[in-house]
C-alpha positions, 0 to 999 in steps of 0.5 A: 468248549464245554465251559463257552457252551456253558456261559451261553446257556447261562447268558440265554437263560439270564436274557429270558428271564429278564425279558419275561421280568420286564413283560411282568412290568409292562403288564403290572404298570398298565395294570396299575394304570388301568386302576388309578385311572378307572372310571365308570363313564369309560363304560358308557353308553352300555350298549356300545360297549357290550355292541364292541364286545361282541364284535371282539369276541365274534371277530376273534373266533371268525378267524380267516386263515389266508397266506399262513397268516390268521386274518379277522376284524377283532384289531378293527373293534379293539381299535374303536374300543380304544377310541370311543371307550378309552384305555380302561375299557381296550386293556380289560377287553384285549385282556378278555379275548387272550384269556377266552383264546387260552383254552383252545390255543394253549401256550407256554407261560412265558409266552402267555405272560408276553402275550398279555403284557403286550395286549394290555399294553398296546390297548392301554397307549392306544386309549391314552393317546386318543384321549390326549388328541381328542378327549372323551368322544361322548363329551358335548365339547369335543363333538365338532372335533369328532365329528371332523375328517380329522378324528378319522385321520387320529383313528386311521393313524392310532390303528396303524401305530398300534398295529405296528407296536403290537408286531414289534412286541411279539416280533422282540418275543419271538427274537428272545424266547424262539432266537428268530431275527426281527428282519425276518419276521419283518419279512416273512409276518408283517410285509405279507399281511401289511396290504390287507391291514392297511386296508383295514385302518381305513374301515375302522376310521369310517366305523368311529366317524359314523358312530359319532354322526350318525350314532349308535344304530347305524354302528350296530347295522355296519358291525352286523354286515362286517360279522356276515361278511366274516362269516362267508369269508371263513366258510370260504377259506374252509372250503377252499382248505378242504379242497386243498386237503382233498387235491393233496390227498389226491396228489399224494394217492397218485405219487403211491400209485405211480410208486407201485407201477414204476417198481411193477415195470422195473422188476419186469425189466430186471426179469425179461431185458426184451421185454422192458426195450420193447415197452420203451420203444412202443411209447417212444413209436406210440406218442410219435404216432398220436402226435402224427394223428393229431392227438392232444398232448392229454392224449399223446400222455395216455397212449405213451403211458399205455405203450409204457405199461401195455406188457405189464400183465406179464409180470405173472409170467412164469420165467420159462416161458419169459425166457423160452425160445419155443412156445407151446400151445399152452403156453401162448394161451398163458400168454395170451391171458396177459392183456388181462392181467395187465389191465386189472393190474392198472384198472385197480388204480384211480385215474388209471382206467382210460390205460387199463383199456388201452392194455386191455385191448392192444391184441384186438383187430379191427376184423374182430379176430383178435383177442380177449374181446373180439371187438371190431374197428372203431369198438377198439379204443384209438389208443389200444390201436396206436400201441398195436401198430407201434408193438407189431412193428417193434416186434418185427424189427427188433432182434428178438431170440426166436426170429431175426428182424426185418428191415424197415422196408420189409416191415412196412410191407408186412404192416400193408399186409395186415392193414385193415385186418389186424391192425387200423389201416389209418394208423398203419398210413400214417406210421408208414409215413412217419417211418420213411420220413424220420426212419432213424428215429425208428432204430429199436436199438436206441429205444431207452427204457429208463428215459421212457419210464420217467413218466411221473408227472404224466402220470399224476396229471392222468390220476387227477379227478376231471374237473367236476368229478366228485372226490 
């Protein structure tokens, strides 16, 4: 075995080598075409040349990254160098970008010889077969034919070969140097961009035959509005990426927070059983009842969320009283202080404070002799009043340790008898009729706490920034 893994490194080792071997050919083959075909005409008009230049090297550094790929106008002006200037001109440029490119994207040797080698080349082919169609674009004797329908078409398809010769370069570096499969490079690089490049051709045919009829100035116009229409379009993506960061930001925030809260109430639950069965049936009662109301499903997600987490300030209980059959005075008062503790334990998260006052103030009645605010009727937030009426009812049906349950019929009875002063007389009608209609649904018994705590991505949508919020 360790003699095969042996031959394999030593095959893989011969195949690079004789990739990057092969690229120093390519590369010294266009270079070597590039000085025995030089010419100083190639260059002009001078300022076309220096107007294409720009054009390249502004393109290259206003890069729009789009669909994980990186997306600019600099094919579009290689392309009219290598068809208004000629092979020469398109190899020295392509060679310029990728050495002015190397500082801030630094690459392996290999990589960056492969990278040349296959800049120059494409560039050098592209000029040579415009030359072979066309000739020299600025000779007197080839204008009618420049200025035709069909050098847009020779433009429009030398953009498309080369665009697709430059991919199955780099596609072929990638299968040697990284072992990626050209299929699915095919799929995953080339299929995804190959819309927006298509519609780039057209854009740099029009731009070579406007120079041509037009001349110089009217090139110079077009290749400024293209540059601002880049520029937006990067300020664009940036935006739209900053924007992403902060919503992943916010959604990761939001995970952390959720994390903290689900081990708060399951550490409750592992400390009080009673506790965490009564907190899974008043969510459970709670959205039913704000459903039955007319609630928004936004709204119904609060108040199940609130009913959830409403006894969460008695985490702080010390265990005696937790587990007490007998309270004393001082020990309702510690008990009382648990809406508090509750809510500051809530309202310390962002997006959370809408529950937080829900569990502040789900002791509050309507008559105002509630507690700890002694706020009366509508001052108490619907959603503290929907977990009210779901808690005392719980409460009274439940088998708890230091009272026996009622039944349903007595319980509804005792929640006429507190209507209108401890708890909403509207919620109370409501619930009543939601419990003699659906009265098996209503079995404290069933209420399952671990179905009720999986609240996460109800959660995460109460933790997201309304829209318009400042970050």
């Amino acid at each position: 075995m360790r003699s095969s893994y042996g031959r394999a490194a030593v095959n893989t080792t011969l195949k690079v080598r004789l990739y990057l071997a092969s690229q120093c050919l390519v590369l010294g083959g266009a270079v070597l075409f590039a000085v025995l075909n030089a010419r100083a005409d190639e260059w002009h008009p001078p300022q076309l040349a220096v107007l294409l230049m720009a054009m390249t090297l502004a393109s290259d550094r206003l890069t729009v990254r789009m669909g994980g790929q990186n997306l600019s106008a600099s094919f579009v002006a290689l392309v009219l160098v290598m068809t208004l200037l000629g092979p020469v001109p398109a190899a020295a440029f392509g060679a310029v970008v990728l050495i002015l490119d190397s500082p801030t994207n630094p690459r392996p040797a290999g990589v960056w010889l492969s990278n040349m080698a296959t800049y120059v080349g494409f560039l050098v082919l592209g000029g040579v077969l415009t030359q072979a169609l066309v000739g020299d674009v600025h000779l007197a004797r080839n204008q009618a034919a420049v200025r035709s329908v069909s050098f847009a078409a020779i433009v429009f398809g030398i953009f498309v070969v080369t665009n697709l010769l430059n991919f199955m370069l780099i596609a072929i570096q990638q299968r040697v140097l990284r072992d990626r499969s050209i299929l699915g490079q095919v799929r995953s690089l080339l299929l995804p961009v190959l819309p927006g490049q298509l519609a780039a051709a057209p854009l740099a045919a029009i731009l070579a035959v406007a120079y041509t009829n037009l001349g110089y100035p009217m090139l110079v116009g077009v290749v400024a509005v293209i540059l601002i229409f880049q520029y937006l379009g990067v300020a664009l993506a940036r935006s739209e990426d900053r924007a992403q960061q902060v919503t992943a930001h916010a959604r990761r925030l939001a995970t952390l927070q959720l994390g903290v809260l689900t081990t708060l109430v399951e550490t409750l639950a592992l400390r009080d059983r009673t506790t965490a069965r009564h907190a899974a049936a008043v969510a459970h009662y709670a959205r039913m009842l704000a459903r039955e109301v007319g609630c928004d499903e936004a709204e119904q997600d609060l108040v199940h969320t609130a009913g959830l987490l409403h006894d969460i300030g008695k985490f702080a209980l010390p265990d005696r009283i937790l587990g007490a059959e007998i309270l004393s005075d001082d020990d309702w008062a510690v008990i009382r202080r648990h809406p508090q503790e509750g809510a500051t334990l809530v309202g310390r998260l962002d997006g959370y404070g809408p529950i937080a006052d829900a569990i502040l103030y789900h002791h509050e009645h309507i008559d105002g002799h509630g507690y700890p605010a002694g706020l009366i009727g509508n001052e108490i937030p619907l959603a503290s009043r929907i977990v009210a009426v779901c808690s005392t009812f719980d409460t009274l049906t439940a088998r708890e340790t230091y009272r026996s349950p009622m039944t349903h019929q007595d319980a509804i009875s005792e929640l006429r008898r507190v209507a209108g002063r401890q708890l909403d007389a509207d919620l109370v009608n409501s619930f009543i009729s939601m419990v003699e209609r659906e009265s098996d649904a209503f079995d404290p018994n069933r209420a399952d706490f671990e179905a009720e705590l999986s609240f996460e991505q109800r959660a995460r949508t109460l933790a997201q920034p309304a829209p318009g919020d400042t970050p």
